[in-house]
C-alpha positions as CSV (number, residue, x, y, z in Angstrom):
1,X,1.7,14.6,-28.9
2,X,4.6,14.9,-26.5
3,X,7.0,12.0,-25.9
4,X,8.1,10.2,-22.6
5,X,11.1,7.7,-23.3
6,X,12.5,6.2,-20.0
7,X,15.5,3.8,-19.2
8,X,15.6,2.0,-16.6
9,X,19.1,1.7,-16.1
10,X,19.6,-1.3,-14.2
11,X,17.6,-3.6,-16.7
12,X,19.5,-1.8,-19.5
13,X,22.8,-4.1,-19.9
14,X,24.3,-3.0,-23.5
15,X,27.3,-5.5,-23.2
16,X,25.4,-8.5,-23.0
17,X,22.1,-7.8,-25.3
18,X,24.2,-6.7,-28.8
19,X,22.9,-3.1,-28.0
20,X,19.7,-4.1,-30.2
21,X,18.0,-0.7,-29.3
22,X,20.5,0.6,-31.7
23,X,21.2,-2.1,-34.3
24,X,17.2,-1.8,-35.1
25,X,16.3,1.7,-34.5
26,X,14.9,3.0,-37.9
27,X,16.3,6.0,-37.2
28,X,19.3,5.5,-36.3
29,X,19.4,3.3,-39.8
30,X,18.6,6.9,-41.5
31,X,22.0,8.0,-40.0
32,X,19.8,9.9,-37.1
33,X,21.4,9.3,-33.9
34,X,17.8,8.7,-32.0
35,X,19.6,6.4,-29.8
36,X,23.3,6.1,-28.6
37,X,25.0,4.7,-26.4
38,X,27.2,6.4,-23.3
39,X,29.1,4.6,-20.5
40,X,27.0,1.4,-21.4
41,X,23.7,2.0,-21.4
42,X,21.4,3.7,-23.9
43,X,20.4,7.2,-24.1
44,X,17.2,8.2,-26.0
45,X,16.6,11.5,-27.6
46,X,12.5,12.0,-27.4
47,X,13.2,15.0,-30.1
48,X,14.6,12.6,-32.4
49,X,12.3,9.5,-32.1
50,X,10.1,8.6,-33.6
51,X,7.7,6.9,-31.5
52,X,7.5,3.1,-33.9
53,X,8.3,1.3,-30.2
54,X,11.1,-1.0,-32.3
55,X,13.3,-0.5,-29.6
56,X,10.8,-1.6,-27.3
57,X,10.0,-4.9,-28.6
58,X,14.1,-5.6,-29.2
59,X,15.3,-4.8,-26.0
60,X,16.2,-8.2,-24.1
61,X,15.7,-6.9,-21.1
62,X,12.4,-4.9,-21.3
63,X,14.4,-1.8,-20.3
64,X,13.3,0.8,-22.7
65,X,9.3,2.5,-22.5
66,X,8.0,5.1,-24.5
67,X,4.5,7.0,-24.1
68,X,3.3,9.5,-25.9
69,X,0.8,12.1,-24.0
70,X,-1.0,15.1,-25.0
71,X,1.0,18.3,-25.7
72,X,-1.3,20.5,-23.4
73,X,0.2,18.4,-20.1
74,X,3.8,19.0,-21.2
75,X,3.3,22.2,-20.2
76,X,2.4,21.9,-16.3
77,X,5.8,19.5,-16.0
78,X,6.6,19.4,-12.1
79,X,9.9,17.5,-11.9
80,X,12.1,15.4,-14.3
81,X,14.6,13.1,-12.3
82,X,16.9,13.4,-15.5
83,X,17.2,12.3,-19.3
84,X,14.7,9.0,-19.5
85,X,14.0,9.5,-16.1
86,X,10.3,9.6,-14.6
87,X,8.3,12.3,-15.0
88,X,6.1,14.0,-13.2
89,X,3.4,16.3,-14.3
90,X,1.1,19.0,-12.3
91,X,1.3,19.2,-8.4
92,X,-1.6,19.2,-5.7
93,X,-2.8,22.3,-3.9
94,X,-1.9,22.4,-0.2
95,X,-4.4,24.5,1.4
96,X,-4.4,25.4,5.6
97,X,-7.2,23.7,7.6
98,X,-7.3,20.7,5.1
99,X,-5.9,17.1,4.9
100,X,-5.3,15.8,1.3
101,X,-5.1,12.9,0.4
102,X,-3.4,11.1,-2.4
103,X,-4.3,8.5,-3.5
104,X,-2.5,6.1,-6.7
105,X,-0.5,3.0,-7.5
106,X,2.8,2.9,-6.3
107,X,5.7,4.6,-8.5
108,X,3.6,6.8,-9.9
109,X,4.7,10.0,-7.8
110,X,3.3,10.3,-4.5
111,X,6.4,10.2,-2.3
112,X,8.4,12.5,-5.0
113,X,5.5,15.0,-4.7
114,X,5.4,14.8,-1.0
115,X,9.7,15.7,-1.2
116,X,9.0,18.6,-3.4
117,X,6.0,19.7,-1.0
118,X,8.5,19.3,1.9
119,X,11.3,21.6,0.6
120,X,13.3,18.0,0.3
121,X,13.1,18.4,-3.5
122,X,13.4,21.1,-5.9
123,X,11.2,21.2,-8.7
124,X,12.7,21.5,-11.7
125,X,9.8,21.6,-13.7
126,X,11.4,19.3,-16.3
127,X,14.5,21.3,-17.1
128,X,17.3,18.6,-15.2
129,X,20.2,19.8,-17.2
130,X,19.5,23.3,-16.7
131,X,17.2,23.8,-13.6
132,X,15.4,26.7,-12.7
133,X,15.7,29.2,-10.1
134,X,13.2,30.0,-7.4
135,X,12.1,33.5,-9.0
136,X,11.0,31.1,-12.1
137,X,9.2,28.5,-10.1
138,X,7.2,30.9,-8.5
139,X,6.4,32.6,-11.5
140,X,5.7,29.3,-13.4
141,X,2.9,28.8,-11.0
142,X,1.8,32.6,-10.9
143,X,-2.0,32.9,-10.1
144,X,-2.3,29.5,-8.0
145,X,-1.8,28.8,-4.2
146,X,1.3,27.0,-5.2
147,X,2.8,30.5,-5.8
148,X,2.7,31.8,-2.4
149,X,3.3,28.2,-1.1
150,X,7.0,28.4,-2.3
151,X,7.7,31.8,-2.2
152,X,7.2,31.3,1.4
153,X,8.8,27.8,0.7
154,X,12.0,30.2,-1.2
155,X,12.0,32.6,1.7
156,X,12.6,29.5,4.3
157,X,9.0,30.9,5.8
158,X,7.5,27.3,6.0
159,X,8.5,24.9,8.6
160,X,7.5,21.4,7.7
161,X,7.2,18.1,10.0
162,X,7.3,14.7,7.4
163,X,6.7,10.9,8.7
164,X,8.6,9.0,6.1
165,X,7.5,5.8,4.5
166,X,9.7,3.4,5.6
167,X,9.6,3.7,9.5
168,X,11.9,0.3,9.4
169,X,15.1,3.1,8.9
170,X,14.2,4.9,12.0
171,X,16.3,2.5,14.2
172,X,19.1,3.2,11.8
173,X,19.1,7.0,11.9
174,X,18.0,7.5,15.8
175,X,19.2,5.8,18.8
176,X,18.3,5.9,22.1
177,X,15.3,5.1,23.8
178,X,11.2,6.1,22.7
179,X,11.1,8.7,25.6
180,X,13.9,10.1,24.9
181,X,13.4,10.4,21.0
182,X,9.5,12.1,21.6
183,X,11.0,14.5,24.8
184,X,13.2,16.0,22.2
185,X,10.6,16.6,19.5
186,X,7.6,18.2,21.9
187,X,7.8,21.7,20.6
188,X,3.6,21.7,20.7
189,X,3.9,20.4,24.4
190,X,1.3,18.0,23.3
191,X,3.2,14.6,23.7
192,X,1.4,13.4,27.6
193,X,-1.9,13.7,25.1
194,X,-0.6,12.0,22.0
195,X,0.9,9.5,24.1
196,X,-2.1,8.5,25.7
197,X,-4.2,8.8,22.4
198,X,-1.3,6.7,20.6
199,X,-1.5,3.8,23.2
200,X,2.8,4.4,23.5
201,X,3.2,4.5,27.9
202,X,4.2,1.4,27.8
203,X,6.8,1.6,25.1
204,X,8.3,4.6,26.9
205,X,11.7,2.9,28.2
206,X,12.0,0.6,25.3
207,X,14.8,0.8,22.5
208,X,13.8,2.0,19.0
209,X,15.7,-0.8,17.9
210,X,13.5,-3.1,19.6
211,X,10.1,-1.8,18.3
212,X,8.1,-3.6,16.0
213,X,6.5,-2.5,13.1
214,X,3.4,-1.1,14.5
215,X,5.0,0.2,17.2
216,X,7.7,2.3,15.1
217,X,4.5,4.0,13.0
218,X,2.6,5.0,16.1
219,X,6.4,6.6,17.7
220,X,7.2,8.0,13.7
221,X,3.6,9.8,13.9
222,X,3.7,10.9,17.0
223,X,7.2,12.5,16.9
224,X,5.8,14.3,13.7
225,X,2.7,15.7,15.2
226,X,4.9,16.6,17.7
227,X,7.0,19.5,15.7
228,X,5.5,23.1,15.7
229,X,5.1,23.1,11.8
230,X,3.0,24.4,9.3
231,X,3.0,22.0,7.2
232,X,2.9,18.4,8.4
233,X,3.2,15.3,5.7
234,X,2.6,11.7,6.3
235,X,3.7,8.9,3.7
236,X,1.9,5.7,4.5
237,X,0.9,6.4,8.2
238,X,-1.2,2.8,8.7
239,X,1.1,0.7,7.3
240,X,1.7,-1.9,10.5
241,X,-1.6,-0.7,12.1
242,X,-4.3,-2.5,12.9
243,X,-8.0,-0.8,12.6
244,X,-8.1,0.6,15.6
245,X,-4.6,1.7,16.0
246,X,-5.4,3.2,12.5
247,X,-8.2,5.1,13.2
248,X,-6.4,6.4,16.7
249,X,-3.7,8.0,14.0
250,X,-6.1,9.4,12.0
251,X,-8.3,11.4,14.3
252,X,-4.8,12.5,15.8
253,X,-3.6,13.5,12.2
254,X,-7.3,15.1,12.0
255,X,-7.2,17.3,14.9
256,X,-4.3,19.6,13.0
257,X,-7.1,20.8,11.0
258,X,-8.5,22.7,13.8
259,X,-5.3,24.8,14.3
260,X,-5.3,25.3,10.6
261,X,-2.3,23.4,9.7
262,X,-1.7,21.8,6.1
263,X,-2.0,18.5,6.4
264,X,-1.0,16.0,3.2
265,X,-1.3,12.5,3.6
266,X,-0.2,9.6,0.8
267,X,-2.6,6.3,1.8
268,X,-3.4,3.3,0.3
269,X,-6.2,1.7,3.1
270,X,-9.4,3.0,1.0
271,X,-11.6,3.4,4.6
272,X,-8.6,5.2,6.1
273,X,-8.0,7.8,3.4
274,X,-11.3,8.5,3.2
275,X,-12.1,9.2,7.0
276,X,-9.0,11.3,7.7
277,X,-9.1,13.3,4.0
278,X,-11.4,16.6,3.4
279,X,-9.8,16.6,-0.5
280,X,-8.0,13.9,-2.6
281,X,-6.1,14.1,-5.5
282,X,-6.0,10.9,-7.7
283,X,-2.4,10.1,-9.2
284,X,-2.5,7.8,-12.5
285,X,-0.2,7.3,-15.1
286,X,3.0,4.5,-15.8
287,X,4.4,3.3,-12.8
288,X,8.4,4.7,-13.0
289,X,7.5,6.0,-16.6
290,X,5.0,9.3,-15.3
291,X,2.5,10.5,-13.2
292,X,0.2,12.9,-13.8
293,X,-1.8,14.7,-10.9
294,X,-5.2,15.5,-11.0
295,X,-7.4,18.5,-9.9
296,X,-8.7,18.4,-6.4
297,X,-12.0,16.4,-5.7
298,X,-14.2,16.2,-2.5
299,X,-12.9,12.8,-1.0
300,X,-15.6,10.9,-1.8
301,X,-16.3,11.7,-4.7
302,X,-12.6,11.1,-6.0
303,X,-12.3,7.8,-4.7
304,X,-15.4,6.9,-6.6
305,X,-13.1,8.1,-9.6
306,X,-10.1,6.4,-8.6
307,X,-12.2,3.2,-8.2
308,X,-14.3,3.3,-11.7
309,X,-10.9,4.4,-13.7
310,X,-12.2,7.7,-14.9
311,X,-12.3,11.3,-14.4
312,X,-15.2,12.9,-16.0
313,X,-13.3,16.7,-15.8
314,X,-10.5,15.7,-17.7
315,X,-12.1,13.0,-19.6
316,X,-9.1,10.5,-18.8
317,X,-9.6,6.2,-18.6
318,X,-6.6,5.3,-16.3
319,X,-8.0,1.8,-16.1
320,X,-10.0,-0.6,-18.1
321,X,-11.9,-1.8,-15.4
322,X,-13.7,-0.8,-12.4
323,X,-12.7,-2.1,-8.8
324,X,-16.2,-3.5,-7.6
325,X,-17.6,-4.2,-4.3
326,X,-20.4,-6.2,-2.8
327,X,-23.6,-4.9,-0.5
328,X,-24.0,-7.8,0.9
329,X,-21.7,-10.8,2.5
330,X,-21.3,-13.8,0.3
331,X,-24.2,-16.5,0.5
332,X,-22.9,-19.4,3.0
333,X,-22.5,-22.4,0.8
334,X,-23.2,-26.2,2.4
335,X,-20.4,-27.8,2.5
336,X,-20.3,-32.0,3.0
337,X,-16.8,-32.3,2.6
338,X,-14.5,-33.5,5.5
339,X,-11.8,-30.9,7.1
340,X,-8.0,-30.6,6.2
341,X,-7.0,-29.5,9.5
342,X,-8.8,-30.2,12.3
343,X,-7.5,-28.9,15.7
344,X,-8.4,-29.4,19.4
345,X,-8.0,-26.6,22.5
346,X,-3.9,-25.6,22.7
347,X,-2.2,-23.5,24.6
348,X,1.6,-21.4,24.2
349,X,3.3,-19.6,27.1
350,X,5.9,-17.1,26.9
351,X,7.9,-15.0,28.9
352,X,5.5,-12.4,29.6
353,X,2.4,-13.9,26.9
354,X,-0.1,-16.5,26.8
355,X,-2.1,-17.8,23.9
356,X,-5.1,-19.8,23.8
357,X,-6.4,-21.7,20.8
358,X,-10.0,-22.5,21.0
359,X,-11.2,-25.6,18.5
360,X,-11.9,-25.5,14.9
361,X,-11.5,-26.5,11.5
362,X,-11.2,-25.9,8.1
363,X,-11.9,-27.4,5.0
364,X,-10.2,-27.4,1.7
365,X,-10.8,-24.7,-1.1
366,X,-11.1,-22.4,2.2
367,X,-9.7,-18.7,2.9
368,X,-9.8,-18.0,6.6
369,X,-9.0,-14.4,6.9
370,X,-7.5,-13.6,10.3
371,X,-8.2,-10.3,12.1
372,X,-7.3,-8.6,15.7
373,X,-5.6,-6.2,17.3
374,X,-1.6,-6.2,16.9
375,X,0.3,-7.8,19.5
376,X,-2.4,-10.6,20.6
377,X,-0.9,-13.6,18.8
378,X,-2.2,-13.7,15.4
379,X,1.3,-14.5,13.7
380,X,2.6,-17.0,16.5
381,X,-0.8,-18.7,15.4
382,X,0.6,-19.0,12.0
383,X,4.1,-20.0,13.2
384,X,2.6,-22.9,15.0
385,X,1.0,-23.8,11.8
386,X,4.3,-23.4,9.3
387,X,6.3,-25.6,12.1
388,X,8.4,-22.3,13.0
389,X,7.2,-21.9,16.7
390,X,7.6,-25.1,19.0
391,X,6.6,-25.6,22.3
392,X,3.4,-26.4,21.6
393,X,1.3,-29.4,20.2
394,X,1.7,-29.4,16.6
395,X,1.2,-32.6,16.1
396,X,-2.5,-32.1,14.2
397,X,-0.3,-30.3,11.3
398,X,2.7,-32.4,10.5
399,X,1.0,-34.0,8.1
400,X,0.4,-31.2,6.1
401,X,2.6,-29.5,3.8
402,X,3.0,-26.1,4.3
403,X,4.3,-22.9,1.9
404,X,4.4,-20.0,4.3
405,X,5.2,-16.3,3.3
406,X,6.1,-14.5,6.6
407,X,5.0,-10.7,8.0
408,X,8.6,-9.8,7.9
409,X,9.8,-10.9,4.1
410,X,14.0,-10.3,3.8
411,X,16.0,-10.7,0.7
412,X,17.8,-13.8,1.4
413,X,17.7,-15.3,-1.6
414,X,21.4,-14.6,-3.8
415,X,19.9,-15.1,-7.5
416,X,17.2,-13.4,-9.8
417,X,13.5,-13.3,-9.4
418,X,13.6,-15.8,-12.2
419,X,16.0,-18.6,-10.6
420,X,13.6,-18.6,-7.5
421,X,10.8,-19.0,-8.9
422,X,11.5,-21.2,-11.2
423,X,13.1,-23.1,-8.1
424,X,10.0,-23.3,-6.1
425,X,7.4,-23.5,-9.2
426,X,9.1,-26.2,-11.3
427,X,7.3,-27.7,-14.3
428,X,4.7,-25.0,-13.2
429,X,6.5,-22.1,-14.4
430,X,6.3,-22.5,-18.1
431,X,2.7,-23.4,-17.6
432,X,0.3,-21.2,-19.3
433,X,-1.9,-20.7,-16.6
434,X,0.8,-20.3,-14.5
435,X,2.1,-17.0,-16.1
436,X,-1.6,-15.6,-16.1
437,X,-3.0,-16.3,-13.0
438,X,-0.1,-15.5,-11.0
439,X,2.8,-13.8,-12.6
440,X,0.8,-11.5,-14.6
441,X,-1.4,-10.4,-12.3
442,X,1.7,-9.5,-9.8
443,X,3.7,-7.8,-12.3
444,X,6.5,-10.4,-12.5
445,X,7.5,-10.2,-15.6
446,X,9.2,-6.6,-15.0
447,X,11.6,-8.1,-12.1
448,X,12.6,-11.4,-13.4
449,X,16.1,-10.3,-13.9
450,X,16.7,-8.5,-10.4
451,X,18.3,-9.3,-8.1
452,X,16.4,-10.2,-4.9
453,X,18.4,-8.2,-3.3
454,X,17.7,-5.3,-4.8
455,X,13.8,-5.7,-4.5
456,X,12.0,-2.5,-2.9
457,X,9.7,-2.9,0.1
458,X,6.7,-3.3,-2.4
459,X,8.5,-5.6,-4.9
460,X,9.8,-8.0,-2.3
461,X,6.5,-8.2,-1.2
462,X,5.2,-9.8,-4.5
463,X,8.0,-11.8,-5.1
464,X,7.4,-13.0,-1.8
465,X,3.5,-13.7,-2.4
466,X,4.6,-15.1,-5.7
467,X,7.1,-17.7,-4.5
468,X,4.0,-18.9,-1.4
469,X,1.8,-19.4,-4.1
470,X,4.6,-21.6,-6.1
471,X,5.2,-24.0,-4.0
472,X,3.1,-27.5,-3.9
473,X,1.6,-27.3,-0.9
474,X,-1.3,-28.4,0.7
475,X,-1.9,-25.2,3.0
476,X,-1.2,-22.0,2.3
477,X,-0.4,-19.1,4.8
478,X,0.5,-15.4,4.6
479,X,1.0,-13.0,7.3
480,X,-0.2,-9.5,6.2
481,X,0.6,-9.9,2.1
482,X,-0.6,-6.3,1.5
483,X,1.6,-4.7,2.9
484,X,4.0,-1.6,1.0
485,X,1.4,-2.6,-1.5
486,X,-1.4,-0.4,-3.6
487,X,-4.6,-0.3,-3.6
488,X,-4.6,-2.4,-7.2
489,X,-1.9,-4.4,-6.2
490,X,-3.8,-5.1,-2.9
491,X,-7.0,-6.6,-5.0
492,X,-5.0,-8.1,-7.4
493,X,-3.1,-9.9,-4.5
494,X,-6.2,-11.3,-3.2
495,X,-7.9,-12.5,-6.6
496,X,-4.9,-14.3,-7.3
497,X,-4.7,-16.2,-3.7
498,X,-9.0,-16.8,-4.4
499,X,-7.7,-18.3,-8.1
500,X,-5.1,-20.6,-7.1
501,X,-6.9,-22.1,-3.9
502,X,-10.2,-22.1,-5.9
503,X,-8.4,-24.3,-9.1
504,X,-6.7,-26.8,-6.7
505,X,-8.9,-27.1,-4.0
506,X,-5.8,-25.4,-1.2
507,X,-6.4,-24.3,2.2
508,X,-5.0,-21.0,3.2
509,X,-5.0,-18.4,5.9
510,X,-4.3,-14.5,5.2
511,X,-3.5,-12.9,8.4
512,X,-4.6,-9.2,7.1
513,X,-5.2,-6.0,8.7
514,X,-7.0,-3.9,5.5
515,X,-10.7,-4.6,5.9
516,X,-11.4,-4.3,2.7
517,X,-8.8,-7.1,1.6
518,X,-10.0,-9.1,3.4
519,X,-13.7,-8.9,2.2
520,X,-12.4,-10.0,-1.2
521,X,-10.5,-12.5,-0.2
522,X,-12.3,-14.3,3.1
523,X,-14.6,-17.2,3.4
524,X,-14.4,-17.3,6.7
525,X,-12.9,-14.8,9.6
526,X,-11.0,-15.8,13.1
527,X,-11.2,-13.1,15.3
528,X,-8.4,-13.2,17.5
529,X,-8.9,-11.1,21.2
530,X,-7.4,-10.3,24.1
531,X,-5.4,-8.0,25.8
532,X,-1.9,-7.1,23.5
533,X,1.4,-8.2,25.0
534,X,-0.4,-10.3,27.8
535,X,-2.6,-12.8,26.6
536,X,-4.5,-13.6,23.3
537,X,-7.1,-16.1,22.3
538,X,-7.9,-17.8,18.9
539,X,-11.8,-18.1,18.1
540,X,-12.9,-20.8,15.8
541,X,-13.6,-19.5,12.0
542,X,-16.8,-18.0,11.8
543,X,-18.6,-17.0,8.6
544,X,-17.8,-13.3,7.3
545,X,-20.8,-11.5,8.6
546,X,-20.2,-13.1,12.0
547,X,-16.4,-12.4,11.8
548,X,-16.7,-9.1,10.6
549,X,-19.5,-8.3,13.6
550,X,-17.4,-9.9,16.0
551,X,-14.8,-8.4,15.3
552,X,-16.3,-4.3,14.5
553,X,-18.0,-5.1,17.8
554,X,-14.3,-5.3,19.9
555,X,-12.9,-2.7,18.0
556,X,-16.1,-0.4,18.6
557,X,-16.4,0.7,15.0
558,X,-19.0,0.7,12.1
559,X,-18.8,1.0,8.5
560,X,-21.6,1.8,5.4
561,X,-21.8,1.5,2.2
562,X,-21.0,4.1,-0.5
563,X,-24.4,4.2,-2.3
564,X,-22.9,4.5,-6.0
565,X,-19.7,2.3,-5.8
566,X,-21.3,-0.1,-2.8
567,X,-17.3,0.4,-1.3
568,X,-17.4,0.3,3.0
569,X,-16.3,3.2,4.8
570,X,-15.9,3.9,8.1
571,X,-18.7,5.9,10.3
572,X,-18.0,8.8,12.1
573,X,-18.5,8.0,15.9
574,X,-21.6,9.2,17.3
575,X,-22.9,9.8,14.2
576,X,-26.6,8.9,13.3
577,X,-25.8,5.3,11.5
578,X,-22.8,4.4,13.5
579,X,-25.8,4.5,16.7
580,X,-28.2,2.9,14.7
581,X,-25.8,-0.3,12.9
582,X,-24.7,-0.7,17.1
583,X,-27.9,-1.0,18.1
584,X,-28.7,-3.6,15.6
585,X,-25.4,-5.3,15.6
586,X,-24.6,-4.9,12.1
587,X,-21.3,-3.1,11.9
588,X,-20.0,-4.0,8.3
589,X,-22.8,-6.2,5.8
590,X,-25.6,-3.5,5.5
591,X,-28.6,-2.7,3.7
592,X,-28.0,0.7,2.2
593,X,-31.5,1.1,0.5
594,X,-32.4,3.6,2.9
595,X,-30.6,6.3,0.7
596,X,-31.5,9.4,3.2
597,X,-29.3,7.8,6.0
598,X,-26.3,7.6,3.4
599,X,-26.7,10.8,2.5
600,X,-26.6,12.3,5.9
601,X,-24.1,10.1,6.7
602,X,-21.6,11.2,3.7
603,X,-22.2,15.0,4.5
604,X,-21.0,14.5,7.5
């Protein structure tokens, strides 16, 4: 067996823990220097060690990890950021005329792969202190379509176009207006098209600074399908996007297939990944320890893999359990009991915006899931309800009290993970139930002593869930809590908002663009419509095969079911079963019995 050891250097704090790594280390007891330390933090030697995980269990901080993995994948090492640094094993196989998709948790070496794809990064196939040259790259992949990929890649051959993940930088790194930015970048003399397709006229003479979120995606993927490249990458592109926006970028991204461009595309929206991707390579492994990528599989057939935990071909359990999904929509339940909120006809004007809120009510223990186009009021909606947007009678709510996790979360916070939530939590956090239902299940206990500050897009985002779901409250309400997050983290996310307002009987509304999140996590749906920017209109909460109708309907868009892992995915316009679910009005909850339709269907 081959051994990983990684530091994470900014847990690892050797003048404040005793350096107990050291002080314990059997090794190191035997007058073997297996770890030392240098300019304050620890430095493992994987030669030396000898794997007893000591050091592990001592280390204050939880700073230290060592894996061991077979000797066979040592071998086909990609990239090694440097000693105890992640590691990344194998690399997909970029071929013209195909998207591929990858598909994994977070950390685990999608965005590194799509650097060393890019020409960004160099791989150094695991030798930091000594890297190789490009003569011994190309020769280390000798007899795959990696080898030609970089020698062209060596010969500065390849052009590449890449849509980064975070398109909040943009602002920071271009000025000007949109037009101007997407002008410059036409070299396919395609923007008036992509334009149009991208719904962006209207943005045309606005400031990137200005933009929201969704609106910086659709400009950051159109600027990249705007280069003349051969190669065009695209790192989270429906992040933002609501379903229809998402599908626009994906049949846009699609149509470079038919020039015979490569096309590789990291994604965490299940339904997305699989309608734009012909291939997919699954990425498993230790979040920030290694990743390991595996062979190329037919989409759907690797995203039935990625979702049971196993692949068969290399005989490798990534996960203990399997992600499930449901045929059918939940049964709807009598319920006798009398609402917690309860709200007449309202109305909000803006400058330029109107929204309407129709009556309804919910009651308590209730999810109501919240889905419509972006732009059409949604998150005002759940302003009114947290007290942050005035101007309109909020009177019905004030007697609630409310714990309210925003679309945009910032680090505002000066202490650790810990001090907040034990801030918000109380005499909760040392609670067992408390550490498994919620902390666990978000991964806390790895960020406890960071800084908020320091929190990436994706940790933020949990701290930020976490600390909603601390606070004694009698509603709970979260604008879009999936996003920067993984597929897991995604489910997790909403199994742990189903557990807490299940155990004490909360209200909450989930404002949520992934369709699939929100068929985990919904009692009810409020399909919110309109026309973006002008004016919007709340419906009252309908039950989830209403909502999901209702809202498939507007959006002009059907999904099936996989017949082996029951998982929806989206139809292909025109196609025999999106005609047939239209004409029957059943858009999402079907009956997949009739196996020959599926069939047809996936082949498509």
């Amino acid at each position: 067996m081959t051994r990983i050891a990684t530091l994470d250097a900014n847990r690892c704090k050797t003048e404040h823990c005793h350096e107990m790594c050291v002080r314990y280390c059997p090794k190191v007891r035997s007058k073997v220097e297996a770890i030392r330390i240098e300019d304050k933090k620890a430095v493992i030697s994987e030669e030396l060690c000898a794997g007893c995980g000591i050091c592990v269990k001592k280390c204050p901080n939880q700073a230290i990890t060592i894996i061991n993995v077979p000797d066979e994948l040592d071998k086909d090492c990609s990239h090694r950021f440097g000693q105890n640094s992640f590691k990344l094993f194998r690399l997909p196989t970029p071929l013209p005329g195909i998207v591929l998709g990858l598909l994994g948790k977070n950390g685990i070496g999608k965005t590194t792969t799509l650097k060393i794809l890019s020409g960004e990064l160099k791989p150094n196939l695991g030798e930091h202190q000594n890297p190789p040259d490009w003569n011994a790259i190309i020769q280390n992949y000798k007899g795959s379509p990696l080898q030609d990929y970089f020698q062209k890649m060596s010969q500065g051959k390849l052009k590449f176009s890449q849509k980064p993940q975070y398109v909040d930088k943009i602002p920071k790194a271009f000025t000007g207006k949109v037009g101007e930015l997407l002008e410059k970048v036409d070299e396919r003399k395609v923007l008036d098209k992509l334009s149009e397709q991208l719904e962006l006229k209207h943005l045309w003479s606005r400031p990137l600074s200005v933009l929201s979120g969704g609106e910086l995606q659709r400009v950051a993927v159109a600027a990249t399908l705007c280069k003349d490249a051969a190669v065009y990458l695209f790192d989270e592109p429906s992040s933002y996007l609501d379903v229809k926006q998402r599908l626009l970028v994906a049949k846009a991204i699609r149509s470079l297939t038919e020039l015979q461009k490569t096309v590789i595309v990291a994604e965490h929206d299940l339904a997305i990944i699989d309608y734009l991707s012909d291939h997919i390579c699954i990425f498993y492994g230790e979040p920030a320890v290694y990743g390991v990528v595996s062979h190329t599989h037919v989409v759907r057939v690797g995203i039935n893999m990625y979702l049971e935990g196993y692949i068969p071909d290399e005989n490798v359990r990534f996960r203990k359990d399997t992600i499930s999904f449901y045929d059918k929509a939940p049964t709807v339940k009598k319920d006798t009991t009398e609402p917690v909120i309860k709200w007449s006809k309202m109305e909000k004007t803006f400058d330029k915006f109107k929204l309407t809120i129709e009556p309804g009510e919910i009651k308590r223990g209730e999810v109501i899931g919240i889905l419509g186009p972006n732009g059409i009021g949604k998150t005002t909606f759940v302003k009114v309800l947290a007290g942050v947007e005035k101007g309109i009678d909020e009177r019905e709510f004030e007697r609630l009290t409310v714990s309210y996790k925003p679309q945009y979360v910032t680090a505002d916070y000066e202490g650790n993970v810990r001090d907040l939530l034990i801030s918000l939590a109380k005499k909760k956090f040392v609670s067992g139930w408390y550490q498994s239902e919620i902390l666990n299940p978000l991964r806390m206990d790895l960020l406890m002593d960071n800084y908020v500050k320091e929190l990436s897009g994706g940790e933020l985002q949990r701290v930020a869930i976490a600390a909603c779901l601390s606070r004694q409250a009698d509603l709970f309400l979260l604008d879009e809590p999936s996003a920067y997050l993984d597929v897991e983290e995604r489910l997790n996310v909403a199994k742990v908002i189903r557990r807490v307002v299940d155990l004490y009987g909360i209200t909450a509304f989930v404002v949520e663009h992934d369709v699939l999140t929100q068929d985990h996590i919904a009692d009810k749906l409020m399909i919110f419509s309109g026309q973006a920017g002008v004016e919007g209109k709340a419906n009252p909460p309908l039950t989830l095969r209403q909502g999901m109708n209702a809202f498939l309907k507007d959006m002009a868009v059907t999904f099936r079911r996989d017949p082996d892992s029951k998982r929806p995915r989206v139809n292909r316009e025109g196609s025999r079963l999106d005609l047939m679910q239209k004409e029957t009005g059943e858009y999402y909850y079907t009956n997949n019995a009739k196996g020959r339709e599926e069939k047809e269907e996936s082949s498509a």
